[in-house]
C-alpha positions as CSV (number, residue, x, y, z in Angstrom):
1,X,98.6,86.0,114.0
2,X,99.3,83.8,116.6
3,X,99.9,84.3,120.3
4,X,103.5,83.7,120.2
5,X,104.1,85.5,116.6
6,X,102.6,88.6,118.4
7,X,104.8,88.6,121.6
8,X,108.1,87.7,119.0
9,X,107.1,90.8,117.1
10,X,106.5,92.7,120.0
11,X,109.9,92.3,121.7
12,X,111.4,92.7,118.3
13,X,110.0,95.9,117.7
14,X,110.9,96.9,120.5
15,X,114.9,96.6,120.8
16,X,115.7,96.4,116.8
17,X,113.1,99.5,116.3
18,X,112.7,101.7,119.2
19,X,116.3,100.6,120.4
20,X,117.7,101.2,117.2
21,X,119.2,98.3,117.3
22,X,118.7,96.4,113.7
23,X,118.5,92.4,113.2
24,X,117.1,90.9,109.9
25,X,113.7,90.1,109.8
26,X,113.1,88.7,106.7
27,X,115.5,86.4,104.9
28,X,115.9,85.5,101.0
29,X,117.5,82.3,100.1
30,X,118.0,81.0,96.6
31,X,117.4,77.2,96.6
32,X,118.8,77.2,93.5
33,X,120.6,79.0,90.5
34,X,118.9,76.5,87.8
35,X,116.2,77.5,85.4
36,X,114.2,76.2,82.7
37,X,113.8,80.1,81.0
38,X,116.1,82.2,80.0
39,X,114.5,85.7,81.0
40,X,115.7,89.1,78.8
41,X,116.2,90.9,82.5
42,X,117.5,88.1,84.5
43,X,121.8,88.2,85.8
44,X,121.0,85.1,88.5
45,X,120.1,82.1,87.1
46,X,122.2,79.0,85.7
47,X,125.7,81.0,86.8
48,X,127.0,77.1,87.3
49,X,126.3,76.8,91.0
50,X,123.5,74.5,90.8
51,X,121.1,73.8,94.0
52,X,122.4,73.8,97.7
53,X,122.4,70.8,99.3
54,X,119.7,70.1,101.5
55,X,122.4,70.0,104.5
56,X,123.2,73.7,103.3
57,X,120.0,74.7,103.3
58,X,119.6,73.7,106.8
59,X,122.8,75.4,108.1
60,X,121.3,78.7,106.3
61,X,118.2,78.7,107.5
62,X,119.3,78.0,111.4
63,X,121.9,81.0,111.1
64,X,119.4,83.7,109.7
65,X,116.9,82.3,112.2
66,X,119.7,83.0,115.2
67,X,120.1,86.4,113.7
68,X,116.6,87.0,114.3
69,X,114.8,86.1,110.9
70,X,111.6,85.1,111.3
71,X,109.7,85.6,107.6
72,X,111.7,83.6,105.0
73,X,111.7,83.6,101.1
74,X,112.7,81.0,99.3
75,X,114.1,81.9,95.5
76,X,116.0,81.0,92.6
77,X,116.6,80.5,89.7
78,X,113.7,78.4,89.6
79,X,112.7,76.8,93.0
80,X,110.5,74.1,91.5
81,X,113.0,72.8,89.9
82,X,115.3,72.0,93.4
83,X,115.5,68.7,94.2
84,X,118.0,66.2,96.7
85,X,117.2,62.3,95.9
86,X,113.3,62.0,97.3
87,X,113.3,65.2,98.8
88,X,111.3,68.7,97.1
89,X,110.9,72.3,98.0
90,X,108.0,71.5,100.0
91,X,110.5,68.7,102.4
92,X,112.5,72.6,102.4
93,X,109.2,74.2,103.3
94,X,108.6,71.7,106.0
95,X,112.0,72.0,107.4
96,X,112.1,75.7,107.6
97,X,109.1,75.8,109.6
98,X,110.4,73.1,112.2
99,X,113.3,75.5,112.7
100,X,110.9,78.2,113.7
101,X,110.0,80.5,110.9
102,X,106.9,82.0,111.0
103,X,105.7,82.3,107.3
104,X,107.7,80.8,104.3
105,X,107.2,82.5,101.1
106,X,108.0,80.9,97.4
107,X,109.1,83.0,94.3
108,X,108.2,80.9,91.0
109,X,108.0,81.9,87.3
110,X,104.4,79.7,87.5
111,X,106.1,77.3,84.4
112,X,105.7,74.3,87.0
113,X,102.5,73.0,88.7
114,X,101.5,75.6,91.5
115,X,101.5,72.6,94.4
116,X,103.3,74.0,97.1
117,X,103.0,74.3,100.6
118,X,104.2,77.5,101.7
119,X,102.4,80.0,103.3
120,X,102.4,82.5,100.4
121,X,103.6,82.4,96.7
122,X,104.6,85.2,94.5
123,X,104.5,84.4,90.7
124,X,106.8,86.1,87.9
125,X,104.2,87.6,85.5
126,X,105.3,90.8,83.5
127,X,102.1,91.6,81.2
128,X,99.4,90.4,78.8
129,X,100.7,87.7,77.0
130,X,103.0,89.1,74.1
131,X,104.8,91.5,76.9
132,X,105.6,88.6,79.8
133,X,106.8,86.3,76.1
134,X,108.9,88.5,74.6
135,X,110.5,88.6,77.8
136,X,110.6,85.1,78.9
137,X,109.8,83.1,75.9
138,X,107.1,81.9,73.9
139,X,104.1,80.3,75.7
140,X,105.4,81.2,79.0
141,X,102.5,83.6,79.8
142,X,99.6,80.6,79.0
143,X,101.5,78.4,80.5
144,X,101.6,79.9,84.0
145,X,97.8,81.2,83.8
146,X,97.1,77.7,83.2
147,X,99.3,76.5,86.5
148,X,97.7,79.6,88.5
149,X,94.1,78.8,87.7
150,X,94.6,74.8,88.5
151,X,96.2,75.6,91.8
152,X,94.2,75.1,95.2
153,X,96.8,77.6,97.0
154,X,95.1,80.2,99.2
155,X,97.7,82.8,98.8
156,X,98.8,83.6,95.3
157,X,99.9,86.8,93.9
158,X,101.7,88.3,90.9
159,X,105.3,90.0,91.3
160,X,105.3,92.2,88.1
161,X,108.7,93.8,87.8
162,X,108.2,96.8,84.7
163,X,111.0,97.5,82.1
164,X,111.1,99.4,78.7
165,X,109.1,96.2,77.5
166,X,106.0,96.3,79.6
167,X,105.4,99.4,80.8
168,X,103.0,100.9,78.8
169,X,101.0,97.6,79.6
170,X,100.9,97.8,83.3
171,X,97.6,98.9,83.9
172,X,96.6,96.4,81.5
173,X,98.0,93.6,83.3
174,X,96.2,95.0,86.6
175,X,93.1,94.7,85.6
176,X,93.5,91.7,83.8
177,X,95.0,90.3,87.3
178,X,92.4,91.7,89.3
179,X,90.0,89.8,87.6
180,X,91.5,86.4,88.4
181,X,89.8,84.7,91.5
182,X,93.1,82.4,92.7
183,X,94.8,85.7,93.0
184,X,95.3,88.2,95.3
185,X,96.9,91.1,94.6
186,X,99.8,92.5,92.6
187,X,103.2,93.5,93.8
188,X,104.8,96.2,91.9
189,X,108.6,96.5,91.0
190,X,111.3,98.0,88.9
191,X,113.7,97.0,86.9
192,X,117.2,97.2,88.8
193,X,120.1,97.9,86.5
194,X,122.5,95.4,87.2
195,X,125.5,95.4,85.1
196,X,124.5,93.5,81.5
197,X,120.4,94.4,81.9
198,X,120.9,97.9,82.5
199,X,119.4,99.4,79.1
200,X,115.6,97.9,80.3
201,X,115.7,100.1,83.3
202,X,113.8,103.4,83.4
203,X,114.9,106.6,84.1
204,X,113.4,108.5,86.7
205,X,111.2,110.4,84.8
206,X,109.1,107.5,83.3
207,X,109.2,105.4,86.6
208,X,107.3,108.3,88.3
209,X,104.3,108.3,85.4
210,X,104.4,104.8,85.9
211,X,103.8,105.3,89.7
212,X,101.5,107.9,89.4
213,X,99.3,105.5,87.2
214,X,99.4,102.6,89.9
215,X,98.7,104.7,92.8
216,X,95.6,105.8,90.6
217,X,94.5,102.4,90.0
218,X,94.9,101.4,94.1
219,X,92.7,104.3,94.9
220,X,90.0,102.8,92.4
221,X,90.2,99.5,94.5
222,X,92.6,97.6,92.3
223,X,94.5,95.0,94.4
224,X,98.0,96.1,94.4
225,X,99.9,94.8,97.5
226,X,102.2,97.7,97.5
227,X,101.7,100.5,100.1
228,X,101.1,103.9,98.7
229,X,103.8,105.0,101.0
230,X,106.3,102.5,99.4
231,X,104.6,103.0,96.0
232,X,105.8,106.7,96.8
233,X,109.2,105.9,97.8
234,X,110.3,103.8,94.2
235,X,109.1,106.9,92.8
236,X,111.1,109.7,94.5
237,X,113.7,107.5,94.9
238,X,114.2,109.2,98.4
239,X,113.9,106.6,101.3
240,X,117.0,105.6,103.1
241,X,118.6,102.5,102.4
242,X,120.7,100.0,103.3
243,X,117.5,98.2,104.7
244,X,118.8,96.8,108.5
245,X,116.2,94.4,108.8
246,X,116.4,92.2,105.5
247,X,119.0,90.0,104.7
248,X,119.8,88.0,101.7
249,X,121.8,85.1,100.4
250,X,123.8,85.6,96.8
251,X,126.7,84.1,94.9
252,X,127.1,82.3,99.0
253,X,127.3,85.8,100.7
254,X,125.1,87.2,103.3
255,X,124.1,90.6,102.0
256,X,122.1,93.3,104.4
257,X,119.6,94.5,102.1
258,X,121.1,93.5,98.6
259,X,123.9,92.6,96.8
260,X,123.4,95.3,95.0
261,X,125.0,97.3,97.3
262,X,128.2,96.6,96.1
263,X,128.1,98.3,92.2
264,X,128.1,101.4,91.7
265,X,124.9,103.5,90.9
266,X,122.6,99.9,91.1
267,X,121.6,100.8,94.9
268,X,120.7,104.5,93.7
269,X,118.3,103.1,91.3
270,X,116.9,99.8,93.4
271,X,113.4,98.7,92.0
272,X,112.5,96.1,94.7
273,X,109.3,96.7,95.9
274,X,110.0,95.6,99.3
275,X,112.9,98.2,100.3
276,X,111.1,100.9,100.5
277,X,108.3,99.4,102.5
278,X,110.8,97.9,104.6
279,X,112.9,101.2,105.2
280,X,109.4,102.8,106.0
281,X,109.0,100.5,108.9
282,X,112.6,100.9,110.0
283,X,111.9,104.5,109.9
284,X,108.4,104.0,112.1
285,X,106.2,105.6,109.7
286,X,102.6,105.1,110.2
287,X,101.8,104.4,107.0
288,X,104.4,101.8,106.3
289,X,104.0,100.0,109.8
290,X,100.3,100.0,108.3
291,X,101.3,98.4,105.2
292,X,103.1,95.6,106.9
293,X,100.4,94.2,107.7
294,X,99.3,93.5,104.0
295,X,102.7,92.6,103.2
296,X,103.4,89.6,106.2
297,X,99.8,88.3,105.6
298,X,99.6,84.6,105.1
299,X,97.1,82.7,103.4
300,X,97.0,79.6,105.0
């Protein structure tokens, strides 16, 4: 971490933690709502708004960096597939970073060529191969092993988000992961049951075997990226929430936390990996402050 990353995080814990005083620290931006698949669980991608200009993007970026964002994540739809005349997502990457952001994350479905310059990318894979296609079509899951094992990028690793489809084949996928050299870990989700996709979520009951399960394979040295203390929280259910210190762009809205927030019984039932480490560090427990550290890494 450098000297001036350390002294930013420093003052920030400082008055947004120990002040009680929240501003975002991370920041989600969809680059785009286009994409090439057509995923079972998906209620984001091609609703007709198409990319944000490049001008946009810009304008974004510098107000969640005046709020005090500092770790970005750029989304979709399908990021790979943004584009503005000769410019790419990597011209976006480039551009965030001479705004000020520290690390710049990418979330990809792996369909396009892994050649990307952000600090870290997080890959869509939802199990072996007939689990991730029956949810996001044929040859998908060959497809983006292919892209994944051809890719120089340092800092790879798999977002697996379990339904009723894959769950009984998450330990599977693990190990299977886990035996990849270009990547490095596994972040665990759960399906959120947004209006329209709300039959693949699970109930309570069978997220907590789930859990259980995953917590048992990190203990046996498996790389999952998730804390056990955040691996804890999806299971319970029991962290506190609205997250202060994330922020995220949806449907042109600034959301604290997620947009989520605003249906009823969705935010009760959040899967995203991410809030309950986040709340964790809000809260200033050890073992999520701890876990931080895992999840701000960068690889290059």
């Amino acid at each position: 971490m450098k000297l001036k990353e350390l002294i930013y995080y420093t003052k920030y814990g400082f008055s947004s933690l120990l002040m009680r005083s929240f501003a975002p620290i991370v920041a989600g931006v969809p680059l785009t709502d286009l994409c090439n698949l057509k995923c079972a669980h998906c209620v984001v991608a091609n609703r007709g708004r198409g990319h944000y200009s490049f001008a946009r993007l810009m304008e974004i970026f510098s107000m969640f960096y005046s709020r005090g964002a500092r770790v970005l994540y750029l989304q979709g739809g399908e990021i790979m597939m943004w584009e503005e005349g000769n410019l790419r997502v990597n011209d976006v990457i480039k551009a965030a970073r001479k705004i000020g952001f520290f690390m710049v994350a990418a979330v990809t479905n792996g369909t396009f060529p892994i050649d990307i310059s952000s600090d870290a990318v997080w890959v869509s894979l939802d199990g072996p191969e007939k689990y991730h296609d029956s949810i996001r079509g044929e040859g998908c899951y060959r497809l983006v092993m292919e892209n994944i094992r051809k890719s120089g990028h340092p800092a790879i690793s798999v977002n697996l988000t379990i339904n009723k489809k894959n769950m009984k084949a998450v330990a599977e996928l693990i190990k299977s992961v886990n035996s990849e050299k270009n990547i490095k870990g596994v972040s665990i989700n759960f399906h959120t049951p947004y209006p329209g996709v709300e039959g693949l979520a699970l109930d309570m009951e069978a997220r907590a075997a789930v859990v259980d399960e995953i917590i048992r394979l990190k203990k046996e040295g498996f790389r999952i990226i998730n804390s056990i203390y955040g691996l804890k929280g999806m299971k319970t259910g029991r962290y506190k929430r609205p997250v202060h210190i994330i922020q995220m762009m949806e449907m042109d809205r600034v959301f604290e936390c997620c947009w989520g927030r605003e249906i009823p019984g969705v935010c009760e039932k959040c899967g995203y990996g991410i809030i309950p480490e986040l709340s964790g560090i809000e809260a200033l427990d050890p073992a999520a402050l701890l876990g931080a550290i895992n999840l701000f890494k960068k690889g290059r």
